[in-house]
N, C-alpha and C positions, 0 to 999 in steps of 0.2 A: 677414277677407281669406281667398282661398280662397289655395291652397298644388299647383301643378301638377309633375307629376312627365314629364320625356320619356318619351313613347311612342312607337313606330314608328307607321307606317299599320297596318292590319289589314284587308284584302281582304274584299270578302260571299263568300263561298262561291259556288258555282254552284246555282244551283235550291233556293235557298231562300228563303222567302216570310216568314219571319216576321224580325225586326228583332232583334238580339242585343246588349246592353248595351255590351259590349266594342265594337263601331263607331261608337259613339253616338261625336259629337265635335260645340265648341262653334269656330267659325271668328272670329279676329280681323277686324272688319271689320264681320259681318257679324250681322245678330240671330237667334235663333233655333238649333235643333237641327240637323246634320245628322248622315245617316247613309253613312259610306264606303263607296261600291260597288266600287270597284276604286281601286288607285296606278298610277302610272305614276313615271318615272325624276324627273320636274319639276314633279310635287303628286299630286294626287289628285282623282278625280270622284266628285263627293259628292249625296246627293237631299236635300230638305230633309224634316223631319219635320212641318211645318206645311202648306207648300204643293204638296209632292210633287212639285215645281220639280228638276232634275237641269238639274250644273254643276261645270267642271272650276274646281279649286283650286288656280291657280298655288303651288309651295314661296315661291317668292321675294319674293310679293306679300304671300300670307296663313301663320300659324300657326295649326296642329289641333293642339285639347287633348280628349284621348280623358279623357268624365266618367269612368270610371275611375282615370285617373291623377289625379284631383284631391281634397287634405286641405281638410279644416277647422279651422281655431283652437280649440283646447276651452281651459279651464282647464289641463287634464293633459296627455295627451300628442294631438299630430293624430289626428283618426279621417278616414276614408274618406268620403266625400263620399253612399255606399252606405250607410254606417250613419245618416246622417240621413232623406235618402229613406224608408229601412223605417220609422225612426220615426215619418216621417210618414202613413205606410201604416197604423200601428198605431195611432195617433192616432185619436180621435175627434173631435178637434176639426176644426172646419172651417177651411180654406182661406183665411188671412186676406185682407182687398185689398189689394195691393201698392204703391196709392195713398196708403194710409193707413202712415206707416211708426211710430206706436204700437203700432196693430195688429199687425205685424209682428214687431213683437218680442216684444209678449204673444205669442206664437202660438209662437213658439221658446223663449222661455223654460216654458213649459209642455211640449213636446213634445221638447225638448233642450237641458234647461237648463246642460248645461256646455257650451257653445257659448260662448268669450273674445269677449263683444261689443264689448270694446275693440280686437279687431280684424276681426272680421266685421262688416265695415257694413253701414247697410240698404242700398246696391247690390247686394251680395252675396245678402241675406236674400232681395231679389225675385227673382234667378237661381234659385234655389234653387226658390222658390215656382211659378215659369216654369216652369224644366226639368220639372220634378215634374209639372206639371200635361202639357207635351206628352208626356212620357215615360209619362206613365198615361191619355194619348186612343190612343195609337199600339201598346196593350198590349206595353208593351218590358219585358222581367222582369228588376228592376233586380238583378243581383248581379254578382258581382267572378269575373273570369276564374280558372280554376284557377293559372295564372303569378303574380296578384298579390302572393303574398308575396314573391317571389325581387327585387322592386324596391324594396327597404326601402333598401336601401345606393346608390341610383341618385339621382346629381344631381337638388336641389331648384330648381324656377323659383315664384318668388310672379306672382299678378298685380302687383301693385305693379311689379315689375322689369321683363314684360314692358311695361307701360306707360309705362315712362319710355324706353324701347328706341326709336331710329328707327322702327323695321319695324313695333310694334305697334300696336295700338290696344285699348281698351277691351270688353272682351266685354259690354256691356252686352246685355241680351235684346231690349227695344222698338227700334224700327225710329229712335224721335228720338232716341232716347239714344246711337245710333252714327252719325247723318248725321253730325255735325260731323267726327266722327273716321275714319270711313271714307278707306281713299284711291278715286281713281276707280280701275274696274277697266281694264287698259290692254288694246289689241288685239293678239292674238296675234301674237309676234317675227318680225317678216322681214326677215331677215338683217343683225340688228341696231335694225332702223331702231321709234322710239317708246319704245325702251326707255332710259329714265334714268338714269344713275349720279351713284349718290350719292359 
């Protein structure tokens, strides 16, 4: 089970072209990577890292978990979601299929084997195997902001919690694994009117 940490938005810079780890973010709802171009006061406008698709991110609708701020379960203490990635990086081993969830775990057990698989399920494993793979077509250079250590002390969210949550839904990466779960996306508020309360 992965282990998310709040993070604020985090803006692209102006006039720069290359993709920085720190923006990278996984949207409930929706599958896939994106990357935040700008916030605004009632979400954020995000591009995707697969389809290159840009798209505003209602706050109220969806929650952005910056891969950054997200642990993994070892044995011993959580490590950063960035130290498995490298290992994967330094890995020789190939890229298990995410189909296969044997394989999957032979594949982390070789490559990080203190990784507590009694709470990292293979849901998780394929995230992991996902992200890794878009985050290494889109050459994004996986490491951790210089601020990361100061959020050691910063309220912890599991997946787990946000999925039992009204608002959430399952960060699954494939497109079938969050139909079900998705909500529709609703049309932009006018003056009240479409919008739900729960």
């Amino acid at each position: 089970m992965f282990q998310l940490q709040q993070s604020p938005y985090i803006a692209r810079p102006k006039n720069v072209d290359t993709m920085e780890y720190k923006r990278i973010v996984a949207v409930t709802g929706l599958p896939g990577l994106f990357e935040v171009v700008s916030t605004k006061s009632d979400g954020a406008i995000v591009r995707s890292l697969e389809d290159k698709s840009t798209k505003f991110i209602a706050s109220r609708v969806h929650n952005l978990s910056h891969l950054e701020s997200i642990e993994i379960f070892t044995k011993e203490d959580n490590v950063n979601l960035v130290d498995v990635f490298n290992a994967m990086k330094e890995s020789d081993e190939a890229l298990p299929d995410i189909k296969d969830n044997k394989a999957l775990k032979a594949y982390f057990e070789k490559v990080y084997g203190d990784i507590d698989f009694e709470r990292v399920y293979t849901s998780d494993m394929k995230k992991i195997v996902k992200w890794y793979e878009v985050l290494k077509s889109n050459d994004v250079e996986i490491k951790l902001s210089e601020k990361e250590e100061e959020t050691d002390d910063e309220e912890h969210t599991t997946v787990q919690d946000l999925a039992q949550s009204d608002e959430a839904v399952t960060l699954e990466v494939s497109g079938d694994d969050t139909a079900e779960t998705a909500k529709p996306r609703a049309k932009r508020k006018r003056d009240g009117e479409g919008d739900k309360e729960k």
